[in-house]
C-alpha angles and dihedrals in degrees: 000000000000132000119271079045092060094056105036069066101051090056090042098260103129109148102045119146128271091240122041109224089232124002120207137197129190119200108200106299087303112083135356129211109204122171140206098031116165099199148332114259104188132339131194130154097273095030134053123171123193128194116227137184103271093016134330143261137239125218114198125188140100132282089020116174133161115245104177125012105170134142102342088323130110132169116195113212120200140058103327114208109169144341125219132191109219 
């Protein structure tokens, strides 16, 4: 059993399927590294909304840019605040 498997079962998630439909990582409040979007709905300094597979997410903060958007990856540069699935 590999990692992420050990813990999807630790929070009671045991069938979940072999390939997540986005993957997102947050580096301190500074920059965040998400995967598999789709496209970008709408984007403004303090709002950035990504389109996902199944739905989308919202970034808030404050000073927000897009560094990178190639091939399904974005990474999201500026004071991150919250994220939200929508």
């Amino acid at each position: 059993m590999g990692f992420i498997d050990e813990i999807l079962k630790s929070v009671g998630v045991e069938n979940f399927p072999a390939q997540p439909c986005f993957k997102v990582m947050i580096f301190g409040d500074s920059a965040g590294y998400f995967e598999n979007v789709t496209g970008i709905k709408y984007y403004t300094p303090e709002e950035i909304s990504l389109c996902i597979k199944k739905g989308g997410i919202t970034v808030r903060g404050e000073n927000l840019f897009i560094k990178k958007y190639c091939a399904g990856d974005v990474v999201i540069c500026g004071k991150i605040t919250s994220l939200e699935r929508v």
